[in-house]
TIVEXLO-24541 format. One record per residue: residue number from 0; x, y, z of N, C-alpha, C in turn; residue in three letters. Coordinates in steps of 0.2 Angstrom, whole numbers, plus 5000, padded with zeros to 4 digits. Example, Ala and Ser with C-alpha at 12.3 -4.5 7.8 and 13.67 -1.06 7.14 Angstrom:
2
   num   neast   nnorth    nup   caeast   canorth   caup   ceast   cnorth    cup   residu
     0    5066     4972   5039     5062      4978   5039    5066     4984   5039      Ala
     1    5064     4989   5035     5068      4995   5036    5064     5000   5039      Ser
This chain:
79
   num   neast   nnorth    nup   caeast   canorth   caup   ceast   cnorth    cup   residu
     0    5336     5433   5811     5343      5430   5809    5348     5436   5808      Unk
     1    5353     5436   5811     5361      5441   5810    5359     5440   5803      Unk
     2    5363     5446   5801     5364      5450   5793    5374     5445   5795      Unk
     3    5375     5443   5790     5380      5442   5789    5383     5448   5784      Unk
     4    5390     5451   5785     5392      5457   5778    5395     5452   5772      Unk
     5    5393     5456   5767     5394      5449   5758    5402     5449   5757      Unk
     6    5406     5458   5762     5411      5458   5758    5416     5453   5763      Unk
     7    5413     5446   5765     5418      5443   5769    5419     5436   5766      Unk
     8    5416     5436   5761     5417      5431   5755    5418     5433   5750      Unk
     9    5423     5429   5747     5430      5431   5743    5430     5425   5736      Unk
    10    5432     5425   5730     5429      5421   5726    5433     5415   5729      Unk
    11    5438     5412   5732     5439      5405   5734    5439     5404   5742      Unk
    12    5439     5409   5745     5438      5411   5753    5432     5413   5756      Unk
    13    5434     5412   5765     5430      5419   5767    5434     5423   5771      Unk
    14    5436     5428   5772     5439      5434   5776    5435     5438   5781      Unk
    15    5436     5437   5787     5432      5442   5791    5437     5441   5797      Unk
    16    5432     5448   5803     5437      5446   5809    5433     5446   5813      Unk
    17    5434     5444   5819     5430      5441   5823    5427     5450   5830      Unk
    18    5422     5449   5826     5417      5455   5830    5411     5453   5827      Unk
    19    5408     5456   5831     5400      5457   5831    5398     5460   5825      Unk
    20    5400     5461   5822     5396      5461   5813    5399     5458   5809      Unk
    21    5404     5453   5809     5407      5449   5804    5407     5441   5809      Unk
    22    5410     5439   5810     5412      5432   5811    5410     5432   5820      Unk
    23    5404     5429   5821     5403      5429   5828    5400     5420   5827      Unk
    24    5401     5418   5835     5399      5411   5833    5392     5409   5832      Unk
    25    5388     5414   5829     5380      5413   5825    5380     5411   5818      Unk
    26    5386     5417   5816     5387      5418   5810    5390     5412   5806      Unk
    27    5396     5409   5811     5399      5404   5808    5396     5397   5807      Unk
    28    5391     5399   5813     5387      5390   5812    5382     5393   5808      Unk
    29    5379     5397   5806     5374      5400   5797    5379     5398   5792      Unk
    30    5385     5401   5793     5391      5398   5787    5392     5391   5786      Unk
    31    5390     5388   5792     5393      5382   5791    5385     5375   5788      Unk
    32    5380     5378   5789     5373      5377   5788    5373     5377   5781      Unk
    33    5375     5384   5777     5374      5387   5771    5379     5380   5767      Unk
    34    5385     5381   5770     5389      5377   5764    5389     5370   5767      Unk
    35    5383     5366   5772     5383      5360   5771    5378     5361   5767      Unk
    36    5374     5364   5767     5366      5363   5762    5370     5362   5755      Unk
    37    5372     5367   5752     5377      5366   5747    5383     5358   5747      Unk
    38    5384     5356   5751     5388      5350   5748    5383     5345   5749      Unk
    39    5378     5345   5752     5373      5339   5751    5369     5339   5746      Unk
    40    5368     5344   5742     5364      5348   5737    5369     5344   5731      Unk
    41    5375     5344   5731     5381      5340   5726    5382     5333   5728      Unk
    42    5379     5331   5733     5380      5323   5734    5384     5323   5739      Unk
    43    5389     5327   5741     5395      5326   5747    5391     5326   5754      Unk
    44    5394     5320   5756     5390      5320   5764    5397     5319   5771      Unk
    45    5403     5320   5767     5409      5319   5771    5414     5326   5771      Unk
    46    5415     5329   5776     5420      5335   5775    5427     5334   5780      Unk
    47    5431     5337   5779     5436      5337   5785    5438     5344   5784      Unk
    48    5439     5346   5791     5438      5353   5796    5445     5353   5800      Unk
    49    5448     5358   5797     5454      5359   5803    5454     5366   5804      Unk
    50    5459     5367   5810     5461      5377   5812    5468     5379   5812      Unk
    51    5468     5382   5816     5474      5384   5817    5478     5387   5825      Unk
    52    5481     5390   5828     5483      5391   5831    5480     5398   5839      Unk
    53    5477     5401   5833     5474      5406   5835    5468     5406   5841      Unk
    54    5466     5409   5845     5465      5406   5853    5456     5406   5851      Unk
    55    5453     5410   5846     5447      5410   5843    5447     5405   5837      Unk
    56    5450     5400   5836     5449      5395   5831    5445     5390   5834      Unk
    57    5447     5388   5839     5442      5381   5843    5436     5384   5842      Unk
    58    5433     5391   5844     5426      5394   5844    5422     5391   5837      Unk
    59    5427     5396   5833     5424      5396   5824    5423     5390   5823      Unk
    60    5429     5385   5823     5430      5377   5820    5425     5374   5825      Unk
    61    5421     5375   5832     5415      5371   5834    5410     5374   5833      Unk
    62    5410     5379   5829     5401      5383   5827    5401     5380   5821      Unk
    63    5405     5380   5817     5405      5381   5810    5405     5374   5809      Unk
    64    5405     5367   5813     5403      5360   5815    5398     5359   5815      Unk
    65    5396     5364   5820     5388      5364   5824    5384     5363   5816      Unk
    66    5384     5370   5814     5381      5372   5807    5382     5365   5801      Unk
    67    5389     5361   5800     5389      5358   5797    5384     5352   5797      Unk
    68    5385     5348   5803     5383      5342   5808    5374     5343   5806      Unk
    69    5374     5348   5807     5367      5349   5807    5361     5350   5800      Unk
    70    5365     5349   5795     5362      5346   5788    5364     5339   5786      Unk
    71    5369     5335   5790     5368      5330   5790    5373     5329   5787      Unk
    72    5380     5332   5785     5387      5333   5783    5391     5328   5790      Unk
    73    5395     5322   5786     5399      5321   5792    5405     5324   5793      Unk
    74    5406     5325   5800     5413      5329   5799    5420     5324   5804      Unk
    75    5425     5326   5796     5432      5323   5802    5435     5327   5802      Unk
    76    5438     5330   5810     5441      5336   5812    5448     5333   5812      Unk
    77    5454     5338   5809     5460      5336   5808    5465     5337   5811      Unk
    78    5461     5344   5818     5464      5349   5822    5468     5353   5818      Unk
């Protein structure tokens, strides 16, 4: 399993940039695994998911889906 780096979580965010030791599309569907585990762990089984503009958002916001979808989190994308 990729080493995700700790300093890309922030006390109400996460921050990183997109390379091979910070936010790659592995990382963000582990990211996205870890905090559905955590909202089904709380009772939450409903999220909604948006991005932004930027030409690598579509990638991160479908990994981090991928990740989500996969603990059984439903997700509604808001674009």
């Amino acid at each position: 399993m990729p080493k995700i780096k700790k300093t890309i979580f922030r006390e109400y965010d996460l921050r990183g940039r997109v390379s091979d030791d910070e936010l790659t599309k592995e990382n963000c569907k582990i990211i996205g695994v870890g905090f559905g585990s955590l909202l089904r762990k709380k009772g939450i089984d409903k999220i909604i998911v948006g991005f932004d503009a930027r030409e690598y958002s579509v990638w991160i916001k479908d990994s981090l889906i991928e990740g989500l979808v996969s603990t059984g989190v439903n997700v509604v994308e808001i674009g």
